[in-house]
C-alpha positions as CSV (number, residue, x, y, z in Angstrom):
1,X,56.8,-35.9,-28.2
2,X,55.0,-35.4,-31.4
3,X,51.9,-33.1,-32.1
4,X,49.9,-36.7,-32.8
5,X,51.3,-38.5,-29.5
6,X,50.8,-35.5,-27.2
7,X,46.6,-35.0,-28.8
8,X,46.3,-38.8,-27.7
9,X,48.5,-38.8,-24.0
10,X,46.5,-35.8,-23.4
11,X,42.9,-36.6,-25.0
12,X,42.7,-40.2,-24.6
13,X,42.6,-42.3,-21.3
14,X,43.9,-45.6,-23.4
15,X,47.1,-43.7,-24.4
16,X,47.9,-42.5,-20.5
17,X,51.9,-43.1,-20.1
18,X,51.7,-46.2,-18.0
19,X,49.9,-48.3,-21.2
20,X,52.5,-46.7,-23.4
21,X,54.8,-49.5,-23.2
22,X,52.5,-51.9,-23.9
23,X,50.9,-50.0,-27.1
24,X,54.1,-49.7,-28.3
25,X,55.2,-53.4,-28.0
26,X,55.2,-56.3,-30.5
27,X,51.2,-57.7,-29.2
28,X,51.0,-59.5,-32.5
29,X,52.0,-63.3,-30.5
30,X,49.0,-62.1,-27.7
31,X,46.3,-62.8,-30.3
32,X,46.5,-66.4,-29.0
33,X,48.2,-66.1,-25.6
34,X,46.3,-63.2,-24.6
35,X,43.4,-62.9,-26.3
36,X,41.6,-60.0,-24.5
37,X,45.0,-57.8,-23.9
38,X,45.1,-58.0,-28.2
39,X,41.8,-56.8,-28.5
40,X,42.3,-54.0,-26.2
41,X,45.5,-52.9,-27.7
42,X,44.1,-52.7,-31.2
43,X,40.4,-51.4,-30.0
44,X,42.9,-48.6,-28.2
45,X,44.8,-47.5,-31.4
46,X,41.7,-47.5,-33.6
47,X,40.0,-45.2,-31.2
48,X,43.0,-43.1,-31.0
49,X,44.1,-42.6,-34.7
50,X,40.2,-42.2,-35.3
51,X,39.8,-39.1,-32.7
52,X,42.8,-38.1,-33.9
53,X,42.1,-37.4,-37.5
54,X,38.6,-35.9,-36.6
55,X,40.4,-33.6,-34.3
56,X,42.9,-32.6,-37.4
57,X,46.0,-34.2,-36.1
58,X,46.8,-37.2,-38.5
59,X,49.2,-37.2,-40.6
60,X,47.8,-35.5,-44.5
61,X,50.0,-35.1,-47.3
62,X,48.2,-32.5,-48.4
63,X,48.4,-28.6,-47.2
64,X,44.5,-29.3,-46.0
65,X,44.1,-31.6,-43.2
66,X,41.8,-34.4,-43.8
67,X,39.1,-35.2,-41.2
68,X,37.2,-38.4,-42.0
69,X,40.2,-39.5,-44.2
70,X,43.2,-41.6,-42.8
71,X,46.5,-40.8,-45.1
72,X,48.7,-44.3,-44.9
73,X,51.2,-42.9,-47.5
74,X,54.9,-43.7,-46.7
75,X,56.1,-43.9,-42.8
76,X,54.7,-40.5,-42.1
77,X,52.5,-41.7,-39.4
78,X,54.9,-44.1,-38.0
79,X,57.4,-40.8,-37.9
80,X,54.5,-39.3,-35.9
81,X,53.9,-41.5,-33.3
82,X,57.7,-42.1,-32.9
83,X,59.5,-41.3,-29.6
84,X,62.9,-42.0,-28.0
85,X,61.9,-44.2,-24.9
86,X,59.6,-46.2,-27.3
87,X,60.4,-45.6,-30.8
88,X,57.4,-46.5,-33.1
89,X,54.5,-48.8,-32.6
90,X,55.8,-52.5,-33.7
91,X,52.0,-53.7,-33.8
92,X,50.6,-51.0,-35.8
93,X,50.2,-52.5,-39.1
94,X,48.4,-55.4,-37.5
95,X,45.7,-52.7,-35.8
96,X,45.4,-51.1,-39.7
97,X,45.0,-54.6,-41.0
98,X,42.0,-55.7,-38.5
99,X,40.5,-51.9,-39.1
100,X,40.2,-52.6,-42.4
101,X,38.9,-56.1,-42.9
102,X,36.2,-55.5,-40.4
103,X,35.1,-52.5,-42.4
104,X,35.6,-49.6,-40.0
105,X,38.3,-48.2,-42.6
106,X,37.7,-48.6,-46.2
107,X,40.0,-47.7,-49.4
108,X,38.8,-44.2,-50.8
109,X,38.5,-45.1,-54.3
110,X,36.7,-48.3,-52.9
111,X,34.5,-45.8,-51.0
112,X,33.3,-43.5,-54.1
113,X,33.0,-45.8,-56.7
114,X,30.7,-48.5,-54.8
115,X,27.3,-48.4,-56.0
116,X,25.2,-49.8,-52.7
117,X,25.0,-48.8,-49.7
118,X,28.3,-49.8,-47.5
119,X,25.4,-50.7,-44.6
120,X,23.5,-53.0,-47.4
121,X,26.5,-55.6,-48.1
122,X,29.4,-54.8,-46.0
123,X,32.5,-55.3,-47.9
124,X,34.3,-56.3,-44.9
125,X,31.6,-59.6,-44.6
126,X,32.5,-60.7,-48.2
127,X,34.0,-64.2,-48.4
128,X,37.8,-64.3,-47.3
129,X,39.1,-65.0,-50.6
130,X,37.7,-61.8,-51.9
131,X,38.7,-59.9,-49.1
132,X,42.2,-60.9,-49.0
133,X,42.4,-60.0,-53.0
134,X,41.1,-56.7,-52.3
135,X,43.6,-55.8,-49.9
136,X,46.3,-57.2,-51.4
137,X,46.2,-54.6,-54.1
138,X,46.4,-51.9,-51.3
139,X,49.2,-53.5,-49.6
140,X,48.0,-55.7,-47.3
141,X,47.6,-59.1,-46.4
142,X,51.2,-59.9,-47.7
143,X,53.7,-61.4,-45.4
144,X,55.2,-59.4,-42.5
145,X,53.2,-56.2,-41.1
146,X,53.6,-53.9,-42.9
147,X,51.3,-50.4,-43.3
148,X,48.6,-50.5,-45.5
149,X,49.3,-48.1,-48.6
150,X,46.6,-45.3,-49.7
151,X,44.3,-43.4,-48.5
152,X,41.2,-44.9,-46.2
153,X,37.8,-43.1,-45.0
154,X,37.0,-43.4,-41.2
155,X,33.5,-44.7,-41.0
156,X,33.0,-43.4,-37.4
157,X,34.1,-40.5,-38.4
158,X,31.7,-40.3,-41.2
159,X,29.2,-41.0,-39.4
160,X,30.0,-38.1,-36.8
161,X,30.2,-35.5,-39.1
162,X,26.9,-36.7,-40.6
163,X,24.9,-36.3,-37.8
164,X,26.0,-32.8,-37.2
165,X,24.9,-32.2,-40.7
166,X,21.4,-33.4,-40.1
167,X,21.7,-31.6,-37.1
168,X,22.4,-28.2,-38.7
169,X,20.4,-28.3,-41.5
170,X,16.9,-29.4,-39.3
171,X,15.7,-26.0,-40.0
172,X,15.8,-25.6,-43.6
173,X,12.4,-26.3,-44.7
174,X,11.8,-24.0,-48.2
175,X,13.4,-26.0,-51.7
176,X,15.5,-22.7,-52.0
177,X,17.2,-23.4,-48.2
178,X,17.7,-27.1,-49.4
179,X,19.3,-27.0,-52.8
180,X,22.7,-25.8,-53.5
181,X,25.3,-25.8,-56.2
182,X,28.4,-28.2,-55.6
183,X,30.6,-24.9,-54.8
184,X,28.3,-23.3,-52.6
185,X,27.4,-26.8,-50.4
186,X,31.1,-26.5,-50.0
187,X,31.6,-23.3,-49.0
188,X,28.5,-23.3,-46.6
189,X,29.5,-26.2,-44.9
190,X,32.9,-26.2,-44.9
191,X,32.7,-24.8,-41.4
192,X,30.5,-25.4,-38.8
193,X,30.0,-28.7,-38.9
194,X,33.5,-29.5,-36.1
195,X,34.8,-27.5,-33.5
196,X,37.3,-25.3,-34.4
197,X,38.0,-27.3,-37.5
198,X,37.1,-27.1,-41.4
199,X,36.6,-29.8,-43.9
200,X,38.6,-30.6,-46.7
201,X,37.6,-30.7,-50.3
202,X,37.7,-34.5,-50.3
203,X,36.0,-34.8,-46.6
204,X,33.1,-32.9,-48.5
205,X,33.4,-34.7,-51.3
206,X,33.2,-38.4,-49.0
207,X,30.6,-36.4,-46.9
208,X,27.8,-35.7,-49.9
209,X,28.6,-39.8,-51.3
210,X,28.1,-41.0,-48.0
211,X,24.7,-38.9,-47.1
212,X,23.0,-39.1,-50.5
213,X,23.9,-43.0,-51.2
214,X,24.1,-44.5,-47.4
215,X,22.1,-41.8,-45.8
216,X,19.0,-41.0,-48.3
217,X,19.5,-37.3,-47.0
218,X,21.1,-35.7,-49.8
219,X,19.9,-35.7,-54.1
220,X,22.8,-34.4,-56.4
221,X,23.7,-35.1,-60.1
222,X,27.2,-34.0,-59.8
223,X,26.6,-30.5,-60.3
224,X,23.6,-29.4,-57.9
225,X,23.1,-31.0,-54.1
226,X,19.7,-31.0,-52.7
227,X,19.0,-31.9,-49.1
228,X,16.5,-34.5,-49.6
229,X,12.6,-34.3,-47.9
230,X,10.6,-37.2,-46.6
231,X,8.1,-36.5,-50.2
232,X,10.8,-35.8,-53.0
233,X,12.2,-38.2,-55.1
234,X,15.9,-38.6,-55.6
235,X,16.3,-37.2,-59.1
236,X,17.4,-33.4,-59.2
237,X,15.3,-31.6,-61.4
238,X,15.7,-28.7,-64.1
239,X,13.6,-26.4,-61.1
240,X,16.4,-27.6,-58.8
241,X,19.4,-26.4,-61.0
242,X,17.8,-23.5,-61.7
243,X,17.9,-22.7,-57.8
244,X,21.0,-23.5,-57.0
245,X,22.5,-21.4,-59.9
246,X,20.7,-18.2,-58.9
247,X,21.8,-18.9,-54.8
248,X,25.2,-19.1,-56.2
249,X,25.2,-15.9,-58.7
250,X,23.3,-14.0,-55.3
251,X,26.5,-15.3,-53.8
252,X,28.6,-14.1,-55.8
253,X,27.0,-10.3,-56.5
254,X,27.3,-10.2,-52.4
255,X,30.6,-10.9,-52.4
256,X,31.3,-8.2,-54.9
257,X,29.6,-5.9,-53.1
258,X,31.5,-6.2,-50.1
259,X,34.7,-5.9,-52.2
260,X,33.4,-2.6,-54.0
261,X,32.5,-1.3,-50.3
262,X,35.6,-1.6,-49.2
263,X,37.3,-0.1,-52.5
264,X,35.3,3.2,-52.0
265,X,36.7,3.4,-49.0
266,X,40.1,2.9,-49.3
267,X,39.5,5.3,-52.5
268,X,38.3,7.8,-50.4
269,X,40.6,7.4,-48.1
270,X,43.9,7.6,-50.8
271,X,41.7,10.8,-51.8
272,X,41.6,12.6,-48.5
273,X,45.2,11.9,-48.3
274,X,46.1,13.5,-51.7
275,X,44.3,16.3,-50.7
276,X,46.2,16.6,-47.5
277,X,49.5,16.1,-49.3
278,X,48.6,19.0,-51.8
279,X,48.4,15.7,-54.2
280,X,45.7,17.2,-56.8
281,X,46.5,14.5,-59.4
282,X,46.4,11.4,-57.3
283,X,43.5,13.1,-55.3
284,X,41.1,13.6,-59.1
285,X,42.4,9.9,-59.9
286,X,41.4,8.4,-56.7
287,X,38.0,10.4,-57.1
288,X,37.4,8.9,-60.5
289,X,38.0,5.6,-59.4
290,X,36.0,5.9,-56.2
291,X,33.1,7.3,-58.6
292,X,33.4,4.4,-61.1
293,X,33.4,1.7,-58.4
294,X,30.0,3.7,-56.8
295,X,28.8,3.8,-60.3
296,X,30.1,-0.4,-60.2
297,X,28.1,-1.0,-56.9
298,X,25.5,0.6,-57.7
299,X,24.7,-1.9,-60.6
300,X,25.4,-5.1,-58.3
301,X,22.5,-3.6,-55.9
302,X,20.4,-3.2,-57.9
303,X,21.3,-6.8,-59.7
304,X,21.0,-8.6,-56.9
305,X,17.7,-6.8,-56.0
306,X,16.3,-8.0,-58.8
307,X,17.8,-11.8,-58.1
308,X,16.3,-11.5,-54.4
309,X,12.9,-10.9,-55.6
310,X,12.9,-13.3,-58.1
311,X,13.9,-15.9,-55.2
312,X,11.1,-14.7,-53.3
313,X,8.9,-15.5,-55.8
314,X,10.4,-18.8,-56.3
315,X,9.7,-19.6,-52.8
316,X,6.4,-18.1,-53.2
317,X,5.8,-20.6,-55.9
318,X,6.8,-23.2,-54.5
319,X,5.1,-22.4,-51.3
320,X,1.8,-22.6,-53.7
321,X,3.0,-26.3,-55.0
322,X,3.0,-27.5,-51.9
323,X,-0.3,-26.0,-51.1
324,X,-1.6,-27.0,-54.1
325,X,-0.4,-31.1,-53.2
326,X,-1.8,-30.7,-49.7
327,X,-5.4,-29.7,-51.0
328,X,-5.2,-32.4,-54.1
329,X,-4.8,-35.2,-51.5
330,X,-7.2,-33.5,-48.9
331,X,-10.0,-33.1,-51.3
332,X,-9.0,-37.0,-51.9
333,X,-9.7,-38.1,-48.5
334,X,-12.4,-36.2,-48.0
335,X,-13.7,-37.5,-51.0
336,X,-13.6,-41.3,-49.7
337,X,-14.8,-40.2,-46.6
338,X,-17.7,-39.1,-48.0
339,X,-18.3,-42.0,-49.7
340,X,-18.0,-44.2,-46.8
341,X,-20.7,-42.0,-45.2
342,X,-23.4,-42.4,-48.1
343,X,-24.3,-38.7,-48.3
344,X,-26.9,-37.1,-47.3
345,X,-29.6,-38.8,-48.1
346,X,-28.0,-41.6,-46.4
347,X,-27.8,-39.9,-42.9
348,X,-31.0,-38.9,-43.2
349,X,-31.9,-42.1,-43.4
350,X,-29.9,-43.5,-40.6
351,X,-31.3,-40.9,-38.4
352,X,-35.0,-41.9,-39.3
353,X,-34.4,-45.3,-38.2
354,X,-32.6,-44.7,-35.4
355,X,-35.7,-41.9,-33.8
356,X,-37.9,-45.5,-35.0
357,X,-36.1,-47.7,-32.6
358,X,-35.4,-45.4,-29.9
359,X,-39.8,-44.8,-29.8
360,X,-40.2,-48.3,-30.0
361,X,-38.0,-48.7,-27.0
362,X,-39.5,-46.3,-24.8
363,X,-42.9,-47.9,-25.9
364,X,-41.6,-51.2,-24.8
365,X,-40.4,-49.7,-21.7
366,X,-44.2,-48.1,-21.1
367,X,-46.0,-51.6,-21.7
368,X,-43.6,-53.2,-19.6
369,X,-44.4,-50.4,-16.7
370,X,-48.4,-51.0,-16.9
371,X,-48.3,-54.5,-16.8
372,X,-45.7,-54.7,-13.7
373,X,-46.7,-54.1,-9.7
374,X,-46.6,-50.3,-9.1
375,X,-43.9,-49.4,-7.1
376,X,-45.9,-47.4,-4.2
377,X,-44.7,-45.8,-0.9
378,X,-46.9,-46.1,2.7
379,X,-47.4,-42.2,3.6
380,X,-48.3,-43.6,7.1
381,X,-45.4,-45.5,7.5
382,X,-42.7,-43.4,6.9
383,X,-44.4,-40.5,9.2
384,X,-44.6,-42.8,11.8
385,X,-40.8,-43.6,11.8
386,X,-39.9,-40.3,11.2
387,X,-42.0,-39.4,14.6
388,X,-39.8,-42.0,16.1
389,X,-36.4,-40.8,14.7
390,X,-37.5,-37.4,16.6
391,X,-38.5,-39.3,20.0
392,X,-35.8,-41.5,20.0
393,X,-33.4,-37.9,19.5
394,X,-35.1,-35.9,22.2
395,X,-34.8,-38.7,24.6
396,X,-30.8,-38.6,24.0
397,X,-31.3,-34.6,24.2
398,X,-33.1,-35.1,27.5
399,X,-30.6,-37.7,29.2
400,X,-27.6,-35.3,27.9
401,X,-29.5,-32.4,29.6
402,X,-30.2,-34.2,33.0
403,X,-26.4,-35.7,33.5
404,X,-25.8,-32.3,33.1
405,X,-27.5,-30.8,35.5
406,X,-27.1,-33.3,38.0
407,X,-23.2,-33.0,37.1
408,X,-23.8,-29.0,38.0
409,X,-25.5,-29.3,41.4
410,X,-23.4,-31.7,42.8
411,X,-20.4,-29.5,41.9
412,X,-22.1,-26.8,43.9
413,X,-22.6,-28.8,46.5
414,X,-19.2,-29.5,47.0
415,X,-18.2,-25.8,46.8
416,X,-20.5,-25.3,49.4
417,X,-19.3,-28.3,51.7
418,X,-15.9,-26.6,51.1
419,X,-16.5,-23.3,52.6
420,X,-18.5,-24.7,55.6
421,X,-15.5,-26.9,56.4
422,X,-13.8,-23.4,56.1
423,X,-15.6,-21.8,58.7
424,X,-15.6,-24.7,60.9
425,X,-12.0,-24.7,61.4
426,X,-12.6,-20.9,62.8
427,X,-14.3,-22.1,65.5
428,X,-17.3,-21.6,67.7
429,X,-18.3,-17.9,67.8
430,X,-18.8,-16.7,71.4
431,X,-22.5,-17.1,72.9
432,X,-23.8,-13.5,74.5
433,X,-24.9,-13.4,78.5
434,X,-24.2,-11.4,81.5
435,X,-21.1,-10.4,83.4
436,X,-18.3,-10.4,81.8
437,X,-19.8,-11.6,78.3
438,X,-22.0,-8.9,79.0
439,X,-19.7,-6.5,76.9
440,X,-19.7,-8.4,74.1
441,X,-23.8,-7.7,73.3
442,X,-23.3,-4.4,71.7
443,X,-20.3,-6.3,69.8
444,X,-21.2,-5.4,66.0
445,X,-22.3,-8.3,63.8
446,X,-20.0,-9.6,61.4
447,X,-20.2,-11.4,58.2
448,X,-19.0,-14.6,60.1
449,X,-21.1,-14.2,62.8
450,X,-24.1,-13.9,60.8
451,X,-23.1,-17.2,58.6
452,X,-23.0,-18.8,62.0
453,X,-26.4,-17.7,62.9
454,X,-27.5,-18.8,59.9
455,X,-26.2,-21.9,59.8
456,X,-27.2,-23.0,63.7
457,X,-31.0,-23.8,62.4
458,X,-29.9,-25.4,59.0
459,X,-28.9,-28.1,57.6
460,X,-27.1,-28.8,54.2
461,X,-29.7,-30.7,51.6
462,X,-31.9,-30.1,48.9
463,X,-34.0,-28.4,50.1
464,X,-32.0,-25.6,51.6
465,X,-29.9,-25.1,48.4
466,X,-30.9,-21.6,48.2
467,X,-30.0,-20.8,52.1
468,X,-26.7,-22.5,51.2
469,X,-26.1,-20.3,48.4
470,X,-26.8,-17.2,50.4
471,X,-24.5,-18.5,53.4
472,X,-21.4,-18.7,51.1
473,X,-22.0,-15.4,49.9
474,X,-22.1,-14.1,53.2
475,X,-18.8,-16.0,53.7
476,X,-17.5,-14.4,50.4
């Protein structure tokens, strides 16, 4: 299985084994017997070779795989999608061939040499008889189904890649982050902008037509690219040029720098060796060069010193421009405010009238106040129903305190009744005479046997509440 057929088995649900035989088949008579399977085959393979080529598995043939461009030179891609239970896709042409007229693939040259906007007039919405003498000159539309010839940019894929872009570059705010010469765009975003994966010269090259015609993001004359703000114009300037040609020459001095590091130290390095080999030649040679390439970096320091502050001072400027703008159109709107408000004189004159009116309404409200009933309040009334608010509450208070009471004594009462039915059930107490009951006189009183004395002149009521309570606690 190819590289190409194994990304899509293994990335793509559409391309799982058991629709392989179906992909791979002569669909071409289902665009009238099967209407739907068609436009799922094709919809699969567009998908697929689409992924596929942003993911760096197409076909290129070039060293530099291309990410947003489809290659359709010679069989190449039908040699990579070829297998020996299948062999190659009999339908594929036709998926090309819809892909192209309905404009989600479009020639190259096509691509860079159109002067509006793809999303203002689609080309693939252009009468028929256009259309099919456009792609007849790119190898299609003639009989059988064949592959398109040439090279043809992915518009999904364009349109991936571009919003990573804006994505990345949401922080650059200063006109020194945002402008760039043509080499250095390239080199900086190269990388960064895919997974794992770098663009080629020509996917940067659709990349910066696509943003700066279709998008509006990007202004470039050819030579300098400028990521566009909501308040420039389109039209690079001579400030902008300027920019991008110092970022680049920074560039550069920091690259030689790095090289020069390195030098010393592999200088160094040859010259400690010398010395250990008893070298003294090599070692005095490798020390002059060493001293020369210090003498070398020194220079590019101090260079790109200089370059570094005169880019802080560009930003500094144009720092002040801004500033500068932002005041101009403040001072503007205050300006017309002001004037809507009259000045001063004007306010003072608004605030005269309006103390006039509000006096003249509280006089209004005065007259109208004298010539109405008074609203009076009858002293004697309201202390009379506040005196029978109070009687009305210390009747409840009363009732509340009697149920009480009542509630209390007859609960005593009860307790009481209790204990007497106590002692009655210990029976009569023994009555003292002569003979034989004659012992029992000296018999010493009890507590029962004085309840029962007690209680032999009593009886339980109101009135004798107090004996009660003493006779249960002599029980007690």
């Amino acid at each position: 299985m190819s590289e190409l057929l194994n990304y899509l088995v293994q990335h793509d649900e559409n391309f799982r084994r058991a629709r392989l035989p179906a992909l791979y088949s002569d669909f071409r008579s289902q665009r009238t017997l099967n209407p739907d399977g068609f436009v799922a085959n094709v919809a699969a393979w567009k998908r697929g070779l689409s992924s596929a080529a942003l993911a760096g598995y197409a076909p290129s043939k070039s060293t530099a795989r291309n990410h947003l461009i489809l290659d359709l030179d010679g069989d190449s891609l039908l040699r990579s999608l070829e297998t020996k239970q299948f062999g190659r896709p009999l339908a594929l042409g036709t998926v090309l061939q819809d892909a192209i007229a309905s404009g989600e693939m479009m020639p190259l040259q096509q691509f860079l040499k159109a002067k509006e906007s793809i999303y203002y007039r689609s080309w693939g919405s252009l009468p028929w008889a256009v259309v099919s003498w456009g792609l007849r000159q790119v190898g299609i539309g003639g009989p059988g189904d064949s592959l398109p010839k040439g090279q043809f940019v992915v518009l999904h894929n364009l349109e991936v890649v571009s919003k990573a872009f804006a994505e990345a570059t949401a922080d650059r705010t200063s006109p020194f982050e945002r402008t760039f010469s043509k080499p250095h765009f390239q080199r900086t975003f190269a990388e960064g902008l895919l997974d794992k994966q770098r663009l080629s010269e020509i996917d940067l090259e659709v990349l910066v037509k696509f943003l700066s015609r279709d998008k509006n993001v990007l202004a470039t004359d050819g030579n300098t690219i400028k990521i566009r703000s909501s308040s420039e114009d389109t039209a690079i300037t001579e400030e902008d040029s300027a920019i991008a040609s110092l970022k680049e020459l920074m560039e550069d001095l920091t690259q030689q720098t790095e090289v020069l590091s390195r030098r010393i130290d592999d200088l160094n390095a040859t010259a400690q060796d010398a010395v250990r080999r008893k070298n003294r030649i090599a070692a005095l040679a490798a020390l002059k060069s060493k001293k020369l390439a210090e003498t070398n970096l020194s220079r590019r320091h101090a260079t790109l010193s200089q370059l570094e502050d005169v880019a802080s001072k560009i930003e500094q400027a144009a720092d002040n421009v801004q500033l500068v703008k932002v005041m101009q159109s403040s001072t503007a709107a205050l300006r017309s405010l002001n004037a809507q408000v009259g000045g001063a004189d004007k306010v003072d004159e608004v605030l005269d009238n309006l103390r006039e009116q509000m006096g003249e309404v509280d006089e209004v409200g005065n007259i109208i106040a004298e010539a109405g009933p008074a609203a009076t309040v009858d002293e004697e009334e309201v202390d009379y129903e506040f005196e029978a608010m109070l009687a009305e509450e210390r009747k409840k208070e009363e009732e509340a305190e009697r149920v009480k009471k009542e509630a209390q004594q007859e609960k005593e009462a009860e307790e009481t009744r209790r204990k007497l039915a106590e002692l009655e059930k210990m029976g009569p107490l023994p009555v003292p005479g002569t003979g034989e009951k004659s012992k029992e006189k000296d018999r010493p009183i009890t507590p029962v046997t004085a309840t029962a004395n007690v209680l032999e002149g009593m009886s339980i009521g109101n009135g004798h509440k107090a004996e009660a309570d003493k006779v249960a606690q002599m029980a007690e």
